[in-house]
N, C-alpha and C positions, 0 to 999 in steps of 0.2 A: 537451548543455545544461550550462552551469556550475550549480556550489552555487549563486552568487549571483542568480544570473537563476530558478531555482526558488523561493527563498526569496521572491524582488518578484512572482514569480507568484499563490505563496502568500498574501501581503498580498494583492495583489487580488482575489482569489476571498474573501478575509474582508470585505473592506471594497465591492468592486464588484457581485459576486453577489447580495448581500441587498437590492440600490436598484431594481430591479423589484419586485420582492415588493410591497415596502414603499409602493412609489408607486400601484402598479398597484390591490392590495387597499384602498388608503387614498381613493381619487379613483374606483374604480370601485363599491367593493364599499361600502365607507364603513368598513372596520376598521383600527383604529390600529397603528401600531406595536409597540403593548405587548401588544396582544393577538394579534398575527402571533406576539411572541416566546413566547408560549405558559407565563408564569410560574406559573401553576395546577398543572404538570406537571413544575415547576422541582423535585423531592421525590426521596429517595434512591432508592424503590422503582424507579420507570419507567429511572430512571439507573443503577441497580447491575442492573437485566433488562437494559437494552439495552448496558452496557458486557460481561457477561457472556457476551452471543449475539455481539457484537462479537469477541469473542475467539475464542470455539467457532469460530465461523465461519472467522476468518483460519488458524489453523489446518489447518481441514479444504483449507481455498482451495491454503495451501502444501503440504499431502501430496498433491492431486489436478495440481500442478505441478511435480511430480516425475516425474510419468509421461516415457517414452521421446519423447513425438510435443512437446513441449515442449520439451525440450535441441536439438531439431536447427531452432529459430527462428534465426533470422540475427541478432534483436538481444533477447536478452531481458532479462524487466522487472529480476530481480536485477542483473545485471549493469552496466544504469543507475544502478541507485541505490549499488551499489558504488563507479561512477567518481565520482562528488560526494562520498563523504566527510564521509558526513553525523554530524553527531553525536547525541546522545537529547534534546536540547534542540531541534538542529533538526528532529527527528521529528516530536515533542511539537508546534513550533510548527506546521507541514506539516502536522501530522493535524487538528489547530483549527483552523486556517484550512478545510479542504475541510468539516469535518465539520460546521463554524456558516455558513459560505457556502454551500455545493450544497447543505445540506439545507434553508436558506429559500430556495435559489431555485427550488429543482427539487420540495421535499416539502409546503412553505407557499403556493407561488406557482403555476407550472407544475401540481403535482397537482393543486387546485381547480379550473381546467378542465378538465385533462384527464384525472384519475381515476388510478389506480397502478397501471394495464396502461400503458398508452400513456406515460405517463411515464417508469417504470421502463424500457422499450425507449430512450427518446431518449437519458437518460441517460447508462446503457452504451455507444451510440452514439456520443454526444459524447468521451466519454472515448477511442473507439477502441476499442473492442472487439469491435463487430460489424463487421469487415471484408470485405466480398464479394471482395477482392481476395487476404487472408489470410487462410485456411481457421483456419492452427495461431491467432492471433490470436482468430478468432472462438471455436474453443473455451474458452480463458480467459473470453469476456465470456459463455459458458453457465455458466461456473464462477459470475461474479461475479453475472448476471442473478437469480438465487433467492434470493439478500442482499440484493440491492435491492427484490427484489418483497415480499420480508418484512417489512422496516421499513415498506415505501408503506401495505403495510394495516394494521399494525401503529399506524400514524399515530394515527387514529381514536381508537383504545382507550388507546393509553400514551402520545401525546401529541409533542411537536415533541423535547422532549429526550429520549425514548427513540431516537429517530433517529440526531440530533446522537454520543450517548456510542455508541448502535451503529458509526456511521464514525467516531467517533475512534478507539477501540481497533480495527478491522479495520485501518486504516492504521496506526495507531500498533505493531500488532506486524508487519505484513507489513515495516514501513519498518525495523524494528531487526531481524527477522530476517534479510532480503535483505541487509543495508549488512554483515553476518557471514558471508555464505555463502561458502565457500569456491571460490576461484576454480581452474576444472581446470588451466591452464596454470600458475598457480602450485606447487600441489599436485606437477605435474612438476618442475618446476624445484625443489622442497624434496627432492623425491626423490633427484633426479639430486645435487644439493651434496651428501647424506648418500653415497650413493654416493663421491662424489669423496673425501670425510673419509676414508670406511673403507676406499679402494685406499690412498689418501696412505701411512695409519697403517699399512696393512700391507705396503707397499712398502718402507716405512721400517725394521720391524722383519724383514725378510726378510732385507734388508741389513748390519741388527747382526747376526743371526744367520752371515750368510755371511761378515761380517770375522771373525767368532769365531773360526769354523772352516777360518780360514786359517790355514797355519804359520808361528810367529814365527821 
């Protein structure tokens, strides 16, 4: 997938996602828009916990994808976000977008029926991550599945924007640390050219040495 076609995906999951929520709760339920966005809970506290546990989390997410059963995926998720070339702006935008779209469509909308067991599962799901097809896959979306299950109950108590800033910063550092990860084939290839510099250089001076100690 290009940068560009991420980035129009992005917009719509900001702009597309939240128009269920909003129509469905408003014509079924009778609650307004204003009161879907959850401005009561708009307050630094719920937003500096949930950007906070946001972070802890991504974190723990990248050390537990480290493991050996990981590297040998056919296509894995750094390695994606490395070929787009993203920048901290397009992060930034990429993690707002997912984190004010899926969380009113899936945390606002979808959870009031279906409660934050069964949601948190479809979720994940949607995203790809519970794979029947791909075992190593499905384990990442166990990694992800207890972050999601966190914020769903979580909802309740701290409210829509503790959600929201928890997936902003989960994405927001997975996205800046993946687009840095170092790629192994490169890493060979840095190798191999310093190699090459330090035969050159000494091939070089092997050569002044042996005109030296020629006789003039």
């Amino acid at each position: 997938m290009k940068k560009r076609s991420l980035l129009f995906l992005g917009l719509l999951t900001l702009l597309v996602f939240p128009i269920p929520t909003f129509f469905g709760l408003y014509f079924v339920e009778g609650t307004t828009p204003l009161e879907i966005l959850d401005f009561n809970h708009f307050q630094w506290y719920p937003i500096a916990l949930g950007s906070g546990f946001g972070v802890l989390y991504a974190f723990l997410a990248l050390l537990l994808m480290q493991a050996k059963v990981f590297k040998e995926m056919p296509t894995r998720v750094e390695k994606l976000v490395q070929s787009m070339n993203l920048t901290t702006l397009d992060c930034i935008f990429l993690s707002l977008c997912a984190g004010i779209g899926e969380e009113l469509l899936f945390r606002s909308g979808v959870q009031f029926y279906l409660g934050p067991i069964i949601t948190t599962v479809i979720f994940v799901a949607i995203h790809g991550y519970l794979n029947p097809f791909n075992w190593r896959m499905s384990l990442y979306g166990l990694i992800v599945l207890p972050f999601i299950l966190i914020i769903s109950f979580a909802l309740e108590e701290y409210g829509l924007w503790f959600c929201i800033a928890a997936h902003f910063c989960y994405d927001f550092v997975l996205f800046n640390v993946m687009k840095t990860f170092p790629d192994e084939d490169d890493e060979d290839r840095v190798v191999y050219s310093f190699e090459d510099d330090y035969l050159a250089e000494y091939n070089a001076i092997s050569e002044e040495e042996f005109e030296d100690d020629l006789p003039s």
